[in-house]
C-alpha positions in Angstrom: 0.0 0.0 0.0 1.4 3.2 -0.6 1.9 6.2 1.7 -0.4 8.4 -0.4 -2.9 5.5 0.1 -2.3 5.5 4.0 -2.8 9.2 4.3 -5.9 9.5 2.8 -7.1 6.4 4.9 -6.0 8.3 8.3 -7.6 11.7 7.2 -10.8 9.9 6.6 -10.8 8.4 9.6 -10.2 11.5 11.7 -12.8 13.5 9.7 -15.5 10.6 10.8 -14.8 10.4 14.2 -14.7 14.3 14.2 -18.3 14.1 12.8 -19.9 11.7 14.9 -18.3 13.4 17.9 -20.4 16.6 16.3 -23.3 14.9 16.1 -23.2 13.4 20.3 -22.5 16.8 21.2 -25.8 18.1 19.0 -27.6 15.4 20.7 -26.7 15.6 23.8 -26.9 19.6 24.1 -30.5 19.4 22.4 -32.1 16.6 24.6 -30.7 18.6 27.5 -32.6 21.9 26.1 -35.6 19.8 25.5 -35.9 18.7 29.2 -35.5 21.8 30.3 -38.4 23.4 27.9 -40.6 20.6 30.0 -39.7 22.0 33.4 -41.7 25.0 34.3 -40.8 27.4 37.0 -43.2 28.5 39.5 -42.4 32.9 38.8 -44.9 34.1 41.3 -48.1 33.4 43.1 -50.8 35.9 45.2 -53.3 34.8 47.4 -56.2 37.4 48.6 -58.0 37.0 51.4 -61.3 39.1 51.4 -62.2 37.1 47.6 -60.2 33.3 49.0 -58.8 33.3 45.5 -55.4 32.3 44.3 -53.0 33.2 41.0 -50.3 31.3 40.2 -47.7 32.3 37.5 -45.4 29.7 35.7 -43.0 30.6 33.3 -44.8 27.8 31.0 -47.8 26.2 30.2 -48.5 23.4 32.9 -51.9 22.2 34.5 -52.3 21.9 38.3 -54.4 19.7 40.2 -55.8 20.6 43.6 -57.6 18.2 46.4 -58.9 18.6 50.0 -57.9 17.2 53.5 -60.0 17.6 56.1 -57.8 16.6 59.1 -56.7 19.2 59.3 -58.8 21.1 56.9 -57.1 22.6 54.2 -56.7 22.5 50.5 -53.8 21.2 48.4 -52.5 22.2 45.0 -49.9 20.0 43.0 -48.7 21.5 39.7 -46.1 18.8 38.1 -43.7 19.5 35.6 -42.2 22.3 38.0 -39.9 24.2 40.0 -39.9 26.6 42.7 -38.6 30.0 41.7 -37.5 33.2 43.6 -41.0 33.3 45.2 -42.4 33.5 49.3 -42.7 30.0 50.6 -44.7 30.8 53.7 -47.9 33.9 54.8 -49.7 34.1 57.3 -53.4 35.9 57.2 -56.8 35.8 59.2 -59.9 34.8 58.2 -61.1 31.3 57.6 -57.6 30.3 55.6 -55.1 31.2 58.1 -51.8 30.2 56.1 -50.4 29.3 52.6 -47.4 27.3 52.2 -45.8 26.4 48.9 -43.0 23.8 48.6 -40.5 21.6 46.4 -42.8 18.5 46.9 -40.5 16.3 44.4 -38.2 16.9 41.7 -40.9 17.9 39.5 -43.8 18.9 41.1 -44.8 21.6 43.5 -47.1 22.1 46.0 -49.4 24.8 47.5 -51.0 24.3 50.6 -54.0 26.5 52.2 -54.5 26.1 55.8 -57.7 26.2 57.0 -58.9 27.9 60.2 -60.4 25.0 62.2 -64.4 24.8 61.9 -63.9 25.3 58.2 -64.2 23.5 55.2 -64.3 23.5 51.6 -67.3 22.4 49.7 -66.3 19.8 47.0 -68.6 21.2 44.8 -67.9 25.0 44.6 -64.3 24.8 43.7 -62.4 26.2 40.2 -59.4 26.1 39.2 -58.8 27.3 35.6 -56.3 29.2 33.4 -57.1 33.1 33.2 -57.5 32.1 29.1 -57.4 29.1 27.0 -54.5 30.2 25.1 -52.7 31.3 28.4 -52.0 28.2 30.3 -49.4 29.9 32.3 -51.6 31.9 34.6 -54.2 29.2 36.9 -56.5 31.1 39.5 -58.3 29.0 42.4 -61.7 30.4 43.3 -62.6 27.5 46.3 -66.0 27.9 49.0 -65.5 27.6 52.1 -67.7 27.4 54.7 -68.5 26.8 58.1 -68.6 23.6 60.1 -70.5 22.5 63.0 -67.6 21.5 65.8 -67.6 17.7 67.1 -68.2 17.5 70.7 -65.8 15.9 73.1 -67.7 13.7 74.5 -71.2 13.2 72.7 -74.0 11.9 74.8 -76.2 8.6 74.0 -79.8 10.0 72.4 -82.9 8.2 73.0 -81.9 6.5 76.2 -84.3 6.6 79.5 -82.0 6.8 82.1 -84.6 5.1 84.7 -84.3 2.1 83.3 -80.5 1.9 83.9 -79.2 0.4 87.1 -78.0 1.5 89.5 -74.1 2.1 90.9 -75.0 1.7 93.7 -74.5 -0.8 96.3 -77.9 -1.6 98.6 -78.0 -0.4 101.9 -78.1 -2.8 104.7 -79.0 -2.8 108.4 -81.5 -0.2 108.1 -84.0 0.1 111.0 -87.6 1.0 110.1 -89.4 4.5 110.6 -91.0 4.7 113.9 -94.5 6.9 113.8 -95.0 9.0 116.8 -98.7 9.4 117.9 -99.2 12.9 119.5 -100.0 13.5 122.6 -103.2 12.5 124.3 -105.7 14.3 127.0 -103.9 13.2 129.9 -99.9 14.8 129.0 -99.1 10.9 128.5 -96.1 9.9 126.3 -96.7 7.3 124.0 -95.1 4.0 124.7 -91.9 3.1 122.4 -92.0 0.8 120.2 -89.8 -2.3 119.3 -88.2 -2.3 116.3 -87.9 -6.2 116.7 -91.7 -5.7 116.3 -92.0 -7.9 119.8 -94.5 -7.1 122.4 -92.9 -5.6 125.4 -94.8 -4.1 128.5 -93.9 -0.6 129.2 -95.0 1.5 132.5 -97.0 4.1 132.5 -95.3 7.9 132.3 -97.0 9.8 135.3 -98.5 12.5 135.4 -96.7 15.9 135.6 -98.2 18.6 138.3 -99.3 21.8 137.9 -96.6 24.3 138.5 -97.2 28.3 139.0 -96.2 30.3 136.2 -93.8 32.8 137.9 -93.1 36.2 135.9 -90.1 37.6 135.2 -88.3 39.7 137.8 -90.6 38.2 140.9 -89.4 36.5 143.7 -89.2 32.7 143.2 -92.1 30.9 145.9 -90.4 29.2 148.6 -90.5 25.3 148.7 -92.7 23.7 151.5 
């Protein structure tokens, strides 16, 4: 083979390998823009608390999905495909959502969270979340209802229950002696004899009777004894 031969083999060689090193790097560098296109960033979001409505900004067209928890209440909003920006992760406010939190939940997805005040709720129902246009998917505002719940009690009562029917706690009482009734007193001052709680006959003597004594007023001399 001849050296003229050889050369032009070598340069051949080195001008494939140069091109399919080209063509990697295209590769490579365009796959890398593409993923990137498909990550969205989350650029800003406002939540205002007289209307309970929420606007979210991403820099690209992504859809979010929301769903509700009730212990505790509050209401959750996923949007995948996206990043956290330069944006507040955590407010405060009053009123029946007392908080918003927004988070990197995975790689790919982030997550808004409104706190609920507790007694609240969010009807199923009465909640929208849609892009401010159809050809402006990059803008999403959440309009949810919330309303008012009635507390649980701690400790609930039983309903339809007669509570005279239930027995008692209570032990019974033993070694009671029966009520004794008292006759008043007769004509002649007498006492009434006792009775026997034994209910046994028993002979008694008469109580005699008491004398006559002066009624002395106050302040006079006392009578003298005979």
């Amino acid at each position: 083979m001849s050296k003229a031969i050889m050369s032009n083999n070598i340069q051949g060689s080195k001008q494939l390998f140069g091109t399919s090193l080209c063509v990697a790097i295209t590769l490579f560098a365009g796959s890398s823009i593409a993923a990137s296109e498909q990550i969205a960033k989350l650029n800003s979001w406002r939540f205002y608390p007289d209307t309970k409505k929420l606007e979210i900004t991403l820099s690209s067209g992504k859809t979010p999905q929301y769903f509700y928890l009730n212990e505790p209440p509050r209401l959750v909003v996923d949007i995948p495909d996206t990043q956290l920006g330069k944006v507040s992760t955590q407010q405060k406010y009053t009123g029946s959502v007392q908080r918003v939190r927004v988070s990197q939940m995975s790689a790919n997805v982030t997550r808004i969270v409104l706190d609920l005040a507790p007694g609240s709720a969010v009807d199923s129902e009465k909640v929208q979340l849609q892009p401010v246009s159809r050809k402006n998917t990059t803008r999403w505002v959440l309009r949810p209802t919330i309303v008012k719940v009635a507390a649980k009690p701690n400790n609930p009562q039983p309903t339809n229950v007669n509570y005279l029917q239930l027995p008692s706690t209570l032990a019974p009482m033993t070694g009671m002696q029966p009520f004794v009734s008292v006759p008043p007193l007769n004509s002649n001052n007498q006492a009434p004899q006792a009775s026997n709680f034994n209910n046994t006959n028993s002979s008694t003597s008469p109580v005699p009777t008491l004398r006559n004594y002066p009624v002395i007023e106050f302040g006079q001399p006392l009578p003298k004894s005979r």
